[in-house]
C-alpha positions as CSV (number, residue, x, y, z in Angstrom):
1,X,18.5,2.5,9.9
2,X,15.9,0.2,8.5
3,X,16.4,-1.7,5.2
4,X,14.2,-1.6,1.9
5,X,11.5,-3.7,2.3
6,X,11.9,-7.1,0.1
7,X,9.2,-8.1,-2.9
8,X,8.9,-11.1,-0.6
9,X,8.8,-9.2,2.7
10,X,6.3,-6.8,0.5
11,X,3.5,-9.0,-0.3
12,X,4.1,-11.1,3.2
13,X,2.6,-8.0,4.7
14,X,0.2,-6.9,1.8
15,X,-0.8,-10.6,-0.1
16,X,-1.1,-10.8,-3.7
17,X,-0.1,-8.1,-5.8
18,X,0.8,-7.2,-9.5
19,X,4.9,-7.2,-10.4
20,X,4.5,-3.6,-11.3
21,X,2.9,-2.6,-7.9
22,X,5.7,-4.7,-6.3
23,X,8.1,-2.5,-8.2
24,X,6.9,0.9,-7.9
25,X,6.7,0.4,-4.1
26,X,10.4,-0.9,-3.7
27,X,10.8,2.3,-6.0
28,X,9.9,4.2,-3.0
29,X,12.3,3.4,-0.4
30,X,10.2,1.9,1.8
31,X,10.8,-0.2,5.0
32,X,8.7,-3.2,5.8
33,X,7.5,-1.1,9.0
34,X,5.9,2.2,6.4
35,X,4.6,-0.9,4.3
36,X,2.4,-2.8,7.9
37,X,1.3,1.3,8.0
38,X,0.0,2.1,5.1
39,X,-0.9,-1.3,4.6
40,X,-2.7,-0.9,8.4
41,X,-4.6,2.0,7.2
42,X,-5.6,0.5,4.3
43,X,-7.4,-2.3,6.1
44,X,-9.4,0.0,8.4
45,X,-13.0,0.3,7.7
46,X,-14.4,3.2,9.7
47,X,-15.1,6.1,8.6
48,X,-13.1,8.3,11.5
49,X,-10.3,6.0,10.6
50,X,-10.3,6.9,6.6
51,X,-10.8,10.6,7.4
52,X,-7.4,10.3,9.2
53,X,-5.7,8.6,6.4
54,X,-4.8,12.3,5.0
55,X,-2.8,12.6,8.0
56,X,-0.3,10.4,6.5
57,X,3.1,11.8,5.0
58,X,5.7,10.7,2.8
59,X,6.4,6.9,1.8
60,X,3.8,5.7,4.4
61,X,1.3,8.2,2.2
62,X,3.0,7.4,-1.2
63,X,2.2,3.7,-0.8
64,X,-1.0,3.8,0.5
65,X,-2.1,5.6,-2.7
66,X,-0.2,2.6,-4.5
67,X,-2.2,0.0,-2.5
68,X,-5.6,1.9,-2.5
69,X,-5.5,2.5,-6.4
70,X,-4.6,-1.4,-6.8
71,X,-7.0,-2.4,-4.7
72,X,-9.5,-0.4,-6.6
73,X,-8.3,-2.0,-10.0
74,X,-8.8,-5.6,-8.6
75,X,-12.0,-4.6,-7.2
76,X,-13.5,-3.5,-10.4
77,X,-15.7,-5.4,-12.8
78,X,-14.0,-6.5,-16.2
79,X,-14.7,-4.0,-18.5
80,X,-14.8,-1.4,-16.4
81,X,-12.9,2.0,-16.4
């Protein structure tokens, strides 16, 4: 069985984030590995490849809705809702 994945394992894999995001995706129960795979699809540009995102289940799903929702926050303009 895999352990948790670490805050510091966490943004190893993912970069910067915000202590909350860190937090709700220990809250999760993720291993490092679901984190590289959500993390992976998050990183792909194609559009074949984002179709296929819905294909993803469970934590692996769960935090790439965490990561795609931060990175959507950082992303937008100051100001902006």
């Amino acid at each position: 069985m895999q352990k948790e994945v670490t805050p510091e394992e966490l943004r190893e894999i993912v970069g910067p984030l915000e202590d909350d995001v860190v937090s709700a995706v220990i809250a999760t129960g993720a291993t490092a590995a679901e984190v590289a795979e959500a993390q992976a699809w998050l990183s792909m540009d194609d559009a074949r490849s984002k179709e296929l995102q819905h294909r993803n289940q469970g934590r692996v799903a769960e935090i790439y809705d965490l990561l795609a929702a931060e990175r959507e926050r950082v992303r937008r303009p100051v100001g902006v809702r």
